[in-house]
C-alpha positions in Angstrom: 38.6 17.4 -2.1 36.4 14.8 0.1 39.7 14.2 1.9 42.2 17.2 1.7 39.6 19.7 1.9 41.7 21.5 -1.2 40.2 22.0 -4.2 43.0 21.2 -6.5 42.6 22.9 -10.3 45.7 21.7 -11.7 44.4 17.9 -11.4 43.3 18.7 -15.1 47.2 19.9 -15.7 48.3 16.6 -14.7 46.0 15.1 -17.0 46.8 16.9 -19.7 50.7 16.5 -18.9 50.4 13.3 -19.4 48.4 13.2 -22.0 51.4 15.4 -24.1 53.9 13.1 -22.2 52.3 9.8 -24.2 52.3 11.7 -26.8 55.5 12.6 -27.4 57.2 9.3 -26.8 54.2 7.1 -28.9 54.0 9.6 -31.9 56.6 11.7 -32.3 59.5 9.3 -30.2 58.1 6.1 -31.6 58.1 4.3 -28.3 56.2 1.3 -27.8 52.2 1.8 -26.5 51.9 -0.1 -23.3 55.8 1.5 -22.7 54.9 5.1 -23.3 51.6 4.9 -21.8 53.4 3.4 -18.5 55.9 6.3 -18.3 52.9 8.8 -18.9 51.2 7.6 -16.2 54.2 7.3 -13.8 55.2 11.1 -14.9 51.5 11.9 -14.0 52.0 10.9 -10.8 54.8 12.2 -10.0 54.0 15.6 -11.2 51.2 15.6 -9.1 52.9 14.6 -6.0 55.3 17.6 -6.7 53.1 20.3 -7.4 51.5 19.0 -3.5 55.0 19.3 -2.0 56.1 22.4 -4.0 52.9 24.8 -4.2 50.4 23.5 -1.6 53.0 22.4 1.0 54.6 25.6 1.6 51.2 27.5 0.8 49.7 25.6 3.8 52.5 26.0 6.2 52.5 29.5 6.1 48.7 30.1 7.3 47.3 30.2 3.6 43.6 28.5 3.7 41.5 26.7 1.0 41.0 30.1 -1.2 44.9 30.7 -1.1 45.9 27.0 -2.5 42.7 27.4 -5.2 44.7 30.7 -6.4 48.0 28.7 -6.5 46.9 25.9 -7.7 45.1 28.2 -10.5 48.1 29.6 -11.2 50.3 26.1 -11.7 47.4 25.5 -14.2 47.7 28.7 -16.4 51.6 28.1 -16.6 51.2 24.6 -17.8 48.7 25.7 -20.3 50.9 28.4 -21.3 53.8 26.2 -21.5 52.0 23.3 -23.5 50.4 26.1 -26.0 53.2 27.3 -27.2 54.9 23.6 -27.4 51.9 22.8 -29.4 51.3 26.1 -31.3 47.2 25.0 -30.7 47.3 22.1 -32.9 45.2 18.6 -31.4 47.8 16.5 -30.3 46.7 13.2 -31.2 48.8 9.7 -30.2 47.5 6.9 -32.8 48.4 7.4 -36.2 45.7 5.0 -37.5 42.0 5.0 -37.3 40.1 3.3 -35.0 38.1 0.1 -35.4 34.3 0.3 -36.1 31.5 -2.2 -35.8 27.8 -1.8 -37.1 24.5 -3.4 -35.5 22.1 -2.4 -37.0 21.9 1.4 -36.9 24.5 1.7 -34.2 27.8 2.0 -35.1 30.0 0.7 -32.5 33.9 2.0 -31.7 35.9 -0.9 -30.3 38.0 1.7 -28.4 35.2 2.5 -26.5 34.8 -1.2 -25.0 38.8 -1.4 -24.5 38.0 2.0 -22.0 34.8 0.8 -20.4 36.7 -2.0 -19.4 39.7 -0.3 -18.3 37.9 2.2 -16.1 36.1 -1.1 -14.6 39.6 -2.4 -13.7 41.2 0.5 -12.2 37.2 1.2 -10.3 37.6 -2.3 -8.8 41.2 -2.1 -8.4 40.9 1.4 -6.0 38.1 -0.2 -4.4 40.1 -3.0 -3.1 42.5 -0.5 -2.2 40.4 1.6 -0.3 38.7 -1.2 1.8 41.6 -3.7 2.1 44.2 -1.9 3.2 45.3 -0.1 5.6 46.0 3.1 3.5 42.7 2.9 2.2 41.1 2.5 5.8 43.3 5.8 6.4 42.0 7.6 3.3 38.6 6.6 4.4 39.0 8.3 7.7 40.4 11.4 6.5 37.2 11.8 4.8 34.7 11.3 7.5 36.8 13.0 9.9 40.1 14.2 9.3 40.7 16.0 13.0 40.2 12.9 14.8 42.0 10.6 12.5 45.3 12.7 13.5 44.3 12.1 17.1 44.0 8.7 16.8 47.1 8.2 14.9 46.5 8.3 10.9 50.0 9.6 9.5 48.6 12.4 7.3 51.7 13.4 5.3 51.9 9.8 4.2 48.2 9.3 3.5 48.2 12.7 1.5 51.0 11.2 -0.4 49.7 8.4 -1.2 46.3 10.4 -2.4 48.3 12.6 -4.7 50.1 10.0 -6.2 47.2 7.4 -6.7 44.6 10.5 -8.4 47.4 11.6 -10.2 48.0 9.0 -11.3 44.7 7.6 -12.6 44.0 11.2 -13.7 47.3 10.2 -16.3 45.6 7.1 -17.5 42.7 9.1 -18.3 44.9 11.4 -20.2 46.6 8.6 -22.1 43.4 7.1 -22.9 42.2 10.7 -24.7 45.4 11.5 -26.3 44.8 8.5 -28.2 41.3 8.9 -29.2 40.6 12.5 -29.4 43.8 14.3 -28.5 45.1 16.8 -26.6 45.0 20.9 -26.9 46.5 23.0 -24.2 42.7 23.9 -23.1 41.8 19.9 -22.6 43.1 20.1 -18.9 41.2 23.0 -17.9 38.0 21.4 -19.9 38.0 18.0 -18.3 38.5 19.2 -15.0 35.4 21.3 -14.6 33.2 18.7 -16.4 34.9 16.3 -13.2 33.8 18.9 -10.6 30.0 18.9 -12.3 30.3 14.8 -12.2 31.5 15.0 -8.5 29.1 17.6 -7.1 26.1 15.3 -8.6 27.2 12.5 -7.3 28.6 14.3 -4.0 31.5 14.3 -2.1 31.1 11.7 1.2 30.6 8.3 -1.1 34.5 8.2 -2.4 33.1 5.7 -5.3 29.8 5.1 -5.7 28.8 9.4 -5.8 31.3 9.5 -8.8 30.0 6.5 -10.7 26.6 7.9 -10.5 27.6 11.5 -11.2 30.0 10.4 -14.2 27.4 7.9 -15.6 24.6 10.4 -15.0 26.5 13.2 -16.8 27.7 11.3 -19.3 24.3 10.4 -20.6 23.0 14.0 -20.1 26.1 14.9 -22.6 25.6 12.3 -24.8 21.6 13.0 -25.8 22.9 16.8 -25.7 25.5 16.4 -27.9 22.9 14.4 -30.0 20.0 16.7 -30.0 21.7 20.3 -29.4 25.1 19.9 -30.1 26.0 23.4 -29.3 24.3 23.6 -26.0 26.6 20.9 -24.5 28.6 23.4 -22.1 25.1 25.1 -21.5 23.8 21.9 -20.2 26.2 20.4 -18.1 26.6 23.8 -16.3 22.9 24.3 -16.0 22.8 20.9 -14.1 25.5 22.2 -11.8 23.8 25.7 -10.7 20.4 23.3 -10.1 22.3 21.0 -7.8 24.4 23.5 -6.0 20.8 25.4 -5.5 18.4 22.7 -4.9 20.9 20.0 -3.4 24.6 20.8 -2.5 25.4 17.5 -1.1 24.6 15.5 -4.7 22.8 12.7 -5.6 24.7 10.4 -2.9 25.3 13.0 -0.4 
């Protein structure tokens, strides 16, 4: 959104996608982790690059504004979901077969999963930093953001910058997908679910600071969840929507904005 000024709803489809994609070749196709989970991702990717050149090309070339690529991009989400529900028939799709390792200190019980994705996310944070500040893509993206009409002037090519946003989000929006097939699973609602808890995370942590807003605004909400889902377990939703109205009323920009 901070670059393409779109606000693209099936981002969570391409999570999910991939998700199913993993899967279906770890679970049900008995192909091997790191392989499945590097075709999942790629898929992601690609999918997400498609729906750009399929639905919100052609929408954009012919006059449609932000509200008309929304409903499209709404509408590529609801077909997906359809598509993966009756795939599914409901049931959580889930990728490991075993249970997960545990650890106890004390009174905390520890998941060792949990560390193998807190590092991961590290990785691929410090891996799009570099990215985005050493090279000349990222100095592209970058501009975009602050000013996308004189970037264009100035000679940013902004088909192949958009391209190579699409395929990078999609992309880590897949490995995020992977990474909860195999923990929690996937239903044909996760997309949809993960994507507006993302939109809470971003508009806390606002839109102009690429990285930094959405390490705050994840972290933030993620500790907000977690005492929540401690406390009042059924008042999760409740809460992290309640934050959102707040911000959007009391400060739009976010946290970082």
């Amino acid at each position: 959104f901070a670059t393409l000024r779109i606000f693209h709803v099936a981002h969570g489809t391409v999570f999910m996608a991939a998700g199913y994609v993993f899967f279906a070749l770890h679970r049900l196709g008995e192909v091997n982790l790191l392989l499945a989970a590097g075709i999942a991702v790629a898929v992601a990717a690609v999918i997400g690059l498609l729906i750009d050149k399929i639905i919100y090309g052609p929408v954009l070339a012919r006059g449609g504004g932000m509200f008309s690529v929304f409903i499209a991009s709404l509408g590529v989400s609801l077909i997906f979901e359809s598509a993966f529900l009756a795939w599914s028939k409901g049931v959580v799709s889930v990728a490991r077969t075993g249970l997960l390792d545990i650890f106890i200190v004390g009174d905390v019980i520890f998941r060792s999963f949990d560390f193998f994705v807190f590092a991961v996310v590290g990785v691929a944070y410090g891996a799009l930093y570099l990215w985005l500040h050493r090279t000349s893509t990222g100095l592209e993206i970058r501009g975009l953001t602050d000013n996308a009409e004189l970037s264009a002037i100035v000679g940013v090519e902004v088909e192949k910058t958009r391209n190579a946003i699409f395929l990078v989000a999609s992309g880590l929006a897949g490995l995020a997908g992977v990474l909860t097939a195999y923990d929690t699973g996937m239903t044909p609602s996760s997309g949809v679910q993960t994507l507006f808890i993302g939109v809470v995370a971003v508009i806390l942590g606002g839109t102009r600071n690429l990285l930094l807003g959405t390490i705050v605004g994840a972290a933030a909400l993620g500790m907000l969840t977690a005492f929540a889902g401690f406390l009042f377990p059924a008042w999760i939703s409740f809460a992290i929507f309640m934050m959102m109205i707040v911000l959007i009323i009391f400060r739009p920009q976010g946290l970082l904005g």
